[in-house]
N, C-alpha and C positions, 0 to 999 in steps of 0.2 A: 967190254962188260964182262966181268965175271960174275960167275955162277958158280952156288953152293951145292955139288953133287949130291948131296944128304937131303937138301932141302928138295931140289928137285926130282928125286926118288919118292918124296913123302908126297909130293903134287902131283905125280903121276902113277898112285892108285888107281886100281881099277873105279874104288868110288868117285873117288877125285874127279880125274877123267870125267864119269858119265856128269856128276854135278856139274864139271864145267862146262860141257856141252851142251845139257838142258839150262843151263841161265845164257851160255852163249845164243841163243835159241829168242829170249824174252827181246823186246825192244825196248831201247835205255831213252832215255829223255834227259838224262842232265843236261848235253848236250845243249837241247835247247834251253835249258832253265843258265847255264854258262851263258852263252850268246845274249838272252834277251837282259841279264844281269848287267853287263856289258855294255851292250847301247843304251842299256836306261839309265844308269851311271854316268855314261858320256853325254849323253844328249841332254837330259839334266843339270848335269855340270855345267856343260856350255850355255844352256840358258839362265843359270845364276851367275857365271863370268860375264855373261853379254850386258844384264842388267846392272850387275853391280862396277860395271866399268861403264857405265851409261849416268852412274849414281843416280839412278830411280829408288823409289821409296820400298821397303819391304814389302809393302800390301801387293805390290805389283811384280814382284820377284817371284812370290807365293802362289800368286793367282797363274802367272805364264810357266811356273814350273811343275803345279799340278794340273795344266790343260794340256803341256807337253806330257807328262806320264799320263794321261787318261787318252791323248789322241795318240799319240805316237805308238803307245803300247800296244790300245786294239788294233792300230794298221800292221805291226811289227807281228802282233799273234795273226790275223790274220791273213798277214802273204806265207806266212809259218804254216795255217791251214790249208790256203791251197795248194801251195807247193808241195804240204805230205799227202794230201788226198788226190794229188795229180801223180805222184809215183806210186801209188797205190791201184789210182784205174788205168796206167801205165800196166800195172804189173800183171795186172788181172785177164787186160786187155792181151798182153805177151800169151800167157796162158791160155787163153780159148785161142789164139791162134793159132801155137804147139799140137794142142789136141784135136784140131780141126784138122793142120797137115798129118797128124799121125796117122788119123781114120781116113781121110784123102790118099795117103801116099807111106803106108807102111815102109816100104824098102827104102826109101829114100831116105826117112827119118833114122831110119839104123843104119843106115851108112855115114849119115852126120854124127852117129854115135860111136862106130866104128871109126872114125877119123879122129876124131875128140878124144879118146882114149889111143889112138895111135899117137897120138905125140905127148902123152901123157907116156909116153915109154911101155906101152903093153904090146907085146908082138904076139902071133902065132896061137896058141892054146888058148894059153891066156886073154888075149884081147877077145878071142871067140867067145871065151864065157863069161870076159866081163860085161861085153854088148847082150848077150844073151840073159845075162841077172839084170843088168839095167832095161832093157826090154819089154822084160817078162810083167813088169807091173805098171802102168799109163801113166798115175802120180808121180812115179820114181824115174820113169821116160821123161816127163815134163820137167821135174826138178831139175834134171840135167841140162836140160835143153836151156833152161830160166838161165841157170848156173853158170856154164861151160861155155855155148854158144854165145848168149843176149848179153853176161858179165853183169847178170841182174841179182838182187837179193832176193832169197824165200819169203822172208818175214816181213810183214810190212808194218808201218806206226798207224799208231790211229791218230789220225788229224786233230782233232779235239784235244788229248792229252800233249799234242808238242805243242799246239795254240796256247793252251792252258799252262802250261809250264812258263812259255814263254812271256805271256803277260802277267803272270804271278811273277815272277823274278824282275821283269821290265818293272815293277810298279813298287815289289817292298825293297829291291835293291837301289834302283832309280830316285825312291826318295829319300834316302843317306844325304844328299847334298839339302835337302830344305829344311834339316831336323832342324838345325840352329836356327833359321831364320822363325821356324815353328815357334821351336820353344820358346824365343826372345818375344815375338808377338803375343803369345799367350800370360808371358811372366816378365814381363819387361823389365829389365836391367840383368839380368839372368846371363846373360852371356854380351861381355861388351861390345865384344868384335866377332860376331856371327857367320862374315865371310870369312877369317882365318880362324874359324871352328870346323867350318862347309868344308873348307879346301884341306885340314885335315880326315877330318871322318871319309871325306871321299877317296883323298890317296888312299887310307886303308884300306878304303873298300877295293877300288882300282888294284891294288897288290893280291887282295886273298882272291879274287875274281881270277884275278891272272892264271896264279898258283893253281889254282881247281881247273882252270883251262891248260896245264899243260898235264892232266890225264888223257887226252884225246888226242895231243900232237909229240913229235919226239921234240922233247926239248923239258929241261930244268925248271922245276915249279921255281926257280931263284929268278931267273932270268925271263921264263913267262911273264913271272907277278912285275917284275920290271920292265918289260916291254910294253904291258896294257898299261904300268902307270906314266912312260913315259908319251903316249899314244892321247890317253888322255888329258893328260899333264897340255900336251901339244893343242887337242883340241878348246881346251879351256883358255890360255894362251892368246890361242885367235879370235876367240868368242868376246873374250876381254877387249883386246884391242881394238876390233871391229867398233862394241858399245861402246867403250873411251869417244871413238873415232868420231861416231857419228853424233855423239851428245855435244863433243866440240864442235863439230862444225854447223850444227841446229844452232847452239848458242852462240854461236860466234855470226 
C-alpha cells in the first residue's frame, strides 16, 4: 500500500491527532446496522425463494416474509442486546476487581505494572517512572490493568443502540426483497414478474451491504459486495429448491 507523505503530514496535526483520538474514543454501531442489514436481506430472501419455488400465492409470500422480518429481527436485536450488555457487565465487573486488588495488594499490582511495561521495551529509569505515572492515579492504574493485562476495551456500547440499529437495518433493509411482491398486490399488473424484480433489487442490496461491510474487514468493497452477493445468491438457491422440492413431492 502506498501512502501520500503530504497527505499524511496534513493527518497527523496536532489537531488532527486529538480529533481522532476523541472520535476513536465514541462507540460506532454501523457495525451492527451492516450485520443486521445482512441477515435480514438473507433470511428474507430465502424465505421468498422457498415460497416462490414452492409456487404458493403472494398473499402467503407476504404474510411469511413480514413474520420473518418482525420475528427474526427482534430475536437477532435481541441476542445483539445481550451479548453488548454481557461485555459491558463483563467489563464493569473486570474493573471493581482491579480496584479491589489494588486496595488488597498494592505492591503486587505494580509489579504487574512493572512487568507490562517491561516487555513494552521500557528498562531502568524509564520503566521506574512510567509504573510510577501509571500508579500515581487508580483510574489510569485500572485503565491499564483493563488494557494490557485483561486485553479488554475501555469504552463500552450501550445495548439498546446496537439492539436498535440492528433491528432498524434487519427490517428496512430485509424488506428490499418484498417491495415487488408489495407493489404488485397493492396495484396489480404493475410489475409482471415480481420474483425477477425481488431477485434483482435484492442482489443490489446484497452488493452495497457488502461494500459497506468491507469498512470493518481488510478486504475490497469489490470483492466484499461480491462475497455477500454470492453468499446470498447461495442461500436463496437452496431456499428455492428445498420449496420446489417439497411442493413436488406434496403434490405428487
Amino acid at each position: 500500500m502506498k501512502l501520500d507523505p503530504e497527505q499524511l503530514k496534513l493527518e497527523h496535526s496536532p489537531d488532527k491527532i486529538r480529533q481522532r483520538l476523541s472520535e476513536a474514543k465514541r462507540p460506532d454501531y454501523l457495525a451492527d446496522f451492516v450485520y443486521g442489514a445482512i441477515d435480514g436481506t438473507v433470511t428474507t430472501f430465502a424465505v421468498v425463494s422457498g415460497v416462490a419455488g414452492a409456487d404458493l400465492s403472494s398473499s402467503v409470500l407476504i404474510i411469511l416474509g413480514f413474520a420473518n422480518l418482525v420475528g427474526d429481527g427482534f430475536s437477532m436485536a435481541a441476542g445483539n442486546y445481550l451479548a453488548t450488555r454481557t461485555d459491558a457487565q463483563l467489563n464493569h465487573r473486570r474493573r471493581q476487581h482491579e480496584a479491589a486488588q489494588i486496595d488488597a495488594y498494592p505492591e503486587g499490582e505494580r509489579e504487574e505494572i512493572r512487568e507490562i511495561y517491561r516487555r513494552k521495551g521500557f528498562q531502568g529509569d524509564d520503566l521506574e517512572r512510567a509504573v510510577a505515572i501509571i500508579t500515581a492515579d487508580k483510574s489510569r492504574w485500572i485503565d491499564a490493568m483493563i488494557m494490557d493485562e485483561l486485553g479488554m476495551q475501555l469504552e463500552t456500547r450501550s445495548p439498546l443502540k446496537a439492539a436498535a440499529a440492528t433491528m432498524l437495518a434487519f427490517f428496512v433493509v430485509g424488506s428490499i426483497p418484498l417491495f415487488a411482491f408489495v407493489t404488485e398486490a397493492i396495484f396489480p399488473g404493475m410489475i409482471s414478474r415480481p420474483y425477477a424484480c425481488s431477485t434483482i433489487l435484492t442482489g443490489i442490496a446484497f452488493f452495497l451491504v457488502g461494500a459497506v461491510k468491507s469498512r470493518f474487514v481488510e478486504q475490497r468493497w469489490l470483492w466484499s459486495g461480491l462475497e455477500t452477493l454470492t453468499l446470498g445468491g447461495l442461500a436463496a438457491v437452496f431456499a428455492y429448491t428445498v420449496g420446489y422440492a417439497l411442493a413436488f413431492l406434496i403434490r405428487n
